[in-house]
C-alpha positions in Angstrom: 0.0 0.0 0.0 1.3 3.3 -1.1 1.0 5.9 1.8 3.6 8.3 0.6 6.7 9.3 -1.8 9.0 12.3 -1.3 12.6 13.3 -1.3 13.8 12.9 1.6 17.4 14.5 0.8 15.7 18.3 1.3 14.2 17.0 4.5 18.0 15.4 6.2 19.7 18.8 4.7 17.4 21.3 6.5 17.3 19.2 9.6 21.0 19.1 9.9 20.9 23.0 8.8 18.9 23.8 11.9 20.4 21.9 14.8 23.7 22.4 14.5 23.6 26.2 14.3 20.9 26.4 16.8 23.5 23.9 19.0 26.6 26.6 18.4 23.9 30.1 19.3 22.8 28.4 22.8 26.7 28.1 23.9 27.7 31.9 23.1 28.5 33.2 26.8 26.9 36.8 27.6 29.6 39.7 29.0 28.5 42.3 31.2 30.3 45.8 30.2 29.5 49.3 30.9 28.8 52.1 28.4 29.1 55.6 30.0 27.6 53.8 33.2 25.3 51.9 32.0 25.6 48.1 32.0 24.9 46.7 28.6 25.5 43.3 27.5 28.2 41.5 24.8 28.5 38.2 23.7 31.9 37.0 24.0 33.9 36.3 21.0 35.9 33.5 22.8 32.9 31.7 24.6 31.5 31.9 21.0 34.1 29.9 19.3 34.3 27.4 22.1 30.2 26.6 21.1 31.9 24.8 18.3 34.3 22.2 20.2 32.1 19.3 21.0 31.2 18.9 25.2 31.0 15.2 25.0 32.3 12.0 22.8 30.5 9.0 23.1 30.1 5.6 22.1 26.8 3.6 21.3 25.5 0.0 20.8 22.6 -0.8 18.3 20.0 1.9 18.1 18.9 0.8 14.5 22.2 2.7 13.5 24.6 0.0 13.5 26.2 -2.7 16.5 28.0 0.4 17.7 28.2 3.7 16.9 31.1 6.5 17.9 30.4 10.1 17.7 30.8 13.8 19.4 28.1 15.5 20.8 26.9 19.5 21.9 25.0 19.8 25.1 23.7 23.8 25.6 20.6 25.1 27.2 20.2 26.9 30.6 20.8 23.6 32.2 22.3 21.8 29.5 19.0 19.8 28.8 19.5 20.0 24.9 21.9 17.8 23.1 22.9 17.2 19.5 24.9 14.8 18.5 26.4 13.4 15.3 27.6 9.5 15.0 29.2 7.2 12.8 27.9 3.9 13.1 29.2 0.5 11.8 27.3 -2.6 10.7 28.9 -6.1 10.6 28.9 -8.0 6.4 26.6 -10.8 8.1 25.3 -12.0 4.9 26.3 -9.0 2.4 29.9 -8.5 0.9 31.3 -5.6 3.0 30.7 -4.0 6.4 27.5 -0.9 6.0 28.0 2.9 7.6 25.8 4.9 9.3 25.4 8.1 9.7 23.2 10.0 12.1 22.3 13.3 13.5 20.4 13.2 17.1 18.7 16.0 18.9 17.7 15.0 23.0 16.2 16.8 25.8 16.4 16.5 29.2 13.8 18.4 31.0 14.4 17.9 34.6 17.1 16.0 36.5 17.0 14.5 40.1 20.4 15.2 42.1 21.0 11.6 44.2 24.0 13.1 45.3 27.2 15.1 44.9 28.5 13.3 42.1 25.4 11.3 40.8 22.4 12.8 39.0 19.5 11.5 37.5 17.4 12.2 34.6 14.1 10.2 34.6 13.1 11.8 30.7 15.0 12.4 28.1 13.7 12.2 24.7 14.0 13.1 21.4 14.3 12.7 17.3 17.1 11.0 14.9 17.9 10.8 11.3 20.1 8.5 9.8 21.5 7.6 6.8 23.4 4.2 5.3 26.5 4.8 2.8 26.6 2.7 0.1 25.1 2.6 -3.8 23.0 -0.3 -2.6 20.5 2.3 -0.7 18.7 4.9 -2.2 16.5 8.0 -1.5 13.6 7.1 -4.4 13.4 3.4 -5.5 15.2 3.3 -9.1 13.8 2.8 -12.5 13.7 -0.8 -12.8 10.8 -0.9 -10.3 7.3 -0.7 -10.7 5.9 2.8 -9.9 4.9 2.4 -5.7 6.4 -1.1 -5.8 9.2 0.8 -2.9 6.9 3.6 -0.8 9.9 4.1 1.4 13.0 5.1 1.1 16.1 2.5 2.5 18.5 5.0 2.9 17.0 7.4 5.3 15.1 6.5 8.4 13.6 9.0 10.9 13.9 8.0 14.6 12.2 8.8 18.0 13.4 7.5 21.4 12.6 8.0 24.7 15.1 6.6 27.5 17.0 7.6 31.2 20.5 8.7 32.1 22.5 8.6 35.1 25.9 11.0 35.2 29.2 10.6 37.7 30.5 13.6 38.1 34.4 13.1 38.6 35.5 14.6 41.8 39.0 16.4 40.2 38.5 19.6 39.0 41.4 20.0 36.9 40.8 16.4 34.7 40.0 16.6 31.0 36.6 14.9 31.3 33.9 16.3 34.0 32.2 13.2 34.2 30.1 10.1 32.2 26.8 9.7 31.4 25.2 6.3 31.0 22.0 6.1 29.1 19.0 3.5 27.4 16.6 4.4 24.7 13.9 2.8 23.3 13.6 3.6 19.6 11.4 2.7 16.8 10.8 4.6 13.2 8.9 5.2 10.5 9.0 2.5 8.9 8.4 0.0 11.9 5.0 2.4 13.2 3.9 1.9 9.6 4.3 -1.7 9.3 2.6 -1.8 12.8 -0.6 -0.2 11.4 -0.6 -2.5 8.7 0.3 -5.6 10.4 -1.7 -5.8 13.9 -0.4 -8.9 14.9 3.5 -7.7 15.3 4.8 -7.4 18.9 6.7 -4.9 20.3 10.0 -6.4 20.0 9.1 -6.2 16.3 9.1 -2.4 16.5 10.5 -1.3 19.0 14.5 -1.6 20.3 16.9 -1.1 23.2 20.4 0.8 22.8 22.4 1.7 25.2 25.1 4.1 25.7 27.9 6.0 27.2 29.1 9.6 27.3 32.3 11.0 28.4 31.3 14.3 29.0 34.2 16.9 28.3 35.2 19.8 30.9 34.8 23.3 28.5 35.1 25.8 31.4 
């Protein structure tokens, strides 16, 4: 059944386009200075261009984007409960002729975290949208000629993604090492393409479209 057919290059361009700058404008650090006495605020220049260097690298198992999956992340907001990550993922040959790539761009919020104590917090929510992408000539945005019109209704190159999962972070107790802390974290994922075939097949189970990854985060210190 054909529900619908689009390009979905235009769609993975613009979202990419409007995370990543939003990601670098939430980091920009605001300066206090005074102009004939009164205050008046700056952006920093140098806070600015750290927005840029990534707060966190991090390493991934399945997720529908590969066994595991290595990328560099952004985290920004008042309380850091944003994050946008990018990852390259990597798919074992199994019955094909060469291991598959990912790629994916990830935005998450946190909206509220739980402090258990000095070093260990909690985040009962977070949430949040992916979009990946598989290398390789074998995949393709539009199904090519050689099938019949609608024969393909989806694309097998692009998938959209929406998880919802907890974190814990350990805050390491130097304050002069490179990393602040890690973040652990589980998600449960499904995408397009499973919801539809859910609707159209009643009998699936969840396993069937739904899946677990898990995670960790080695979150870097920028300050």
């Amino acid at each position: 059944m054909s529900l619908f057919h689009f390009n979905a290059v235009p769609v993975f361009l613009l979202f990419l386009g409007l995370a990543l700058p939003y990601s670098a404008k939430s980091h920009a650090a605001d300066t206090t200075i005074a102009v004939n006495g009164v205050p008046k605020k700056e952006k920093s220049l140098k806070q600015s261009g750290l927005s840029f260097i990534p707060s966190n690298y991090m390493v991934q198992h399945a997720g529908s984007i590969g066994v595991v999956a290595l990328g560099i992340g952004w985290d920004y907001g008042r309380k850091d409960q944003w994050s946008t990550d990018f990852l390259v993922g990597f798919v074992p040959k199994y019955d094909t002729d060469r291991i598959k790539t990912t790629l994916t761009l990830r935005q998450t919020y946190t909206p509220f975290q739980v402090k258990v104590n000095g070093q260990i917090d909690y985040h009962p929510l977070r949430t949040g949208l992916y979009v990946s992408t598989t290398v390789g000539k074998q995949f393709w945005f539009s199904a090519p000629d050689k099938y019949p019109s609608n024969y393909y209704t989806f694309s097998t190159k692009l998938r959209f993604n929406a998880f919802v999962g907890q974190d814990f972070t350990y805050s390491f107790p130097s304050g002069t090492s490179y990393f602040e802390g890690v973040k652990f974290y589980y998600d449960l994922h499904t995408n397009d393409l499973y919801l539809i075939s859910r609707i159209q097949n009643r009998y699936l189970s969840l396993r069937d479209y739904l899946g677990l990854s898990l995670g960790v985060k080695l979150q870097i210190r920028r300050k």
